[in-house]
C-alpha positions as CSV (number, residue, x, y, z in Angstrom):
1,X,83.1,-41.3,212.7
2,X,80.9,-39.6,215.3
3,X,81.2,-38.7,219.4
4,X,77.7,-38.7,221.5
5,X,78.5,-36.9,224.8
6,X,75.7,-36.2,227.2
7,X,76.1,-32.8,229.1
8,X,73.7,-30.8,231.9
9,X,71.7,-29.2,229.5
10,X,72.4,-30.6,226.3
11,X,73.5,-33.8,224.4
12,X,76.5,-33.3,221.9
13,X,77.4,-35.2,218.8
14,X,80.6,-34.2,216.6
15,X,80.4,-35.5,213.7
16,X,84.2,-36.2,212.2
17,X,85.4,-35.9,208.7
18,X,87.7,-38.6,207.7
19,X,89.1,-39.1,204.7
20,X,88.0,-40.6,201.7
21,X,88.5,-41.5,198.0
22,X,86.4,-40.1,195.5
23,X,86.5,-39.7,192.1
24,X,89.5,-37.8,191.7
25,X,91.7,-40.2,194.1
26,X,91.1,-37.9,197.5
27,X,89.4,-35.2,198.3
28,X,90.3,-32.5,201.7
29,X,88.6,-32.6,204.8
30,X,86.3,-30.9,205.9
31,X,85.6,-29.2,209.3
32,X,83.9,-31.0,212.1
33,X,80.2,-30.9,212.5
34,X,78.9,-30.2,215.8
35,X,75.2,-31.0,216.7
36,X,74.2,-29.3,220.5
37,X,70.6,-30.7,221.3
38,X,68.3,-29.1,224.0
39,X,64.9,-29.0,224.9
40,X,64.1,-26.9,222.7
41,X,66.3,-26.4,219.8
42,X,69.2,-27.7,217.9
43,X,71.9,-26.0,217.3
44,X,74.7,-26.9,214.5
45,X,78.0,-25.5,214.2
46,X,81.7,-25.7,211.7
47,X,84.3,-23.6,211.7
48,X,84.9,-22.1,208.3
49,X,88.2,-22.0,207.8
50,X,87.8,-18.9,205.0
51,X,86.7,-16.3,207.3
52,X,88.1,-18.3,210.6
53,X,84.4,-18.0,212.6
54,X,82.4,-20.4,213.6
55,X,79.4,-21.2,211.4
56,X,76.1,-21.7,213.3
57,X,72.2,-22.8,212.7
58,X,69.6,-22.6,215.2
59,X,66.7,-25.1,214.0
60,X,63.5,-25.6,216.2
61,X,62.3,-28.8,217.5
62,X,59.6,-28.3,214.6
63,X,62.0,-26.7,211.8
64,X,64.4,-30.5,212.7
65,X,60.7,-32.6,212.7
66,X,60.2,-30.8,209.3
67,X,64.0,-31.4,207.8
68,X,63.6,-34.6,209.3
69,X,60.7,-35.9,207.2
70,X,61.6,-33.7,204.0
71,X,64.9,-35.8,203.6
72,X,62.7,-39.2,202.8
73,X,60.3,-36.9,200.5
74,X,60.1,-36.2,196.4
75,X,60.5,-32.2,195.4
76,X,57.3,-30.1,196.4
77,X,55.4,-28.4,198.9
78,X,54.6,-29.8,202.1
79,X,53.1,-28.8,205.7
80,X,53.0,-31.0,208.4
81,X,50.2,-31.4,210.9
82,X,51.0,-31.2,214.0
83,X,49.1,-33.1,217.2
């Protein structure tokens, strides 16, 4: 399950755990995943529940378009060319 949510500066999607079977019959949940997108960057944050802080990535807009295209791609090195 996921929540979109459009703010001033941003757009906001949680991404929600829910439970599921697996191999073993169930496995915990994990924390919710929280995407902030801007202009310029993404940021994604969980609260780790071992040290109790909040987890955070910055990614730019060209570190996303990168991660974006490497997810559909075999193992090696790539660059993208950029327009």
């Amino acid at each position: 399950m996921f929540t979109i949510e459009h703010d001033f500066d941003a757009t906001v999607i949680t991404l929600i755990d829910e439970l599921s079977e697996d191999a073993a019959g169930s496995r915990p949940l994990n924390e919710d995943v929280v995407i902030q997108s801007f202009d310029d960057r993404i940021i994604v944050e969980q609260y780790d529940p071992d040290t109790g802080e909040l987890a955070q990535i910055v990614l730019t807009m060209e570190q996303l378009e990168e991660l974006r295209a490497a997810l559909n791609l075999p193992e090696g090195n790539y660059r993208l060319e950029r327009r």
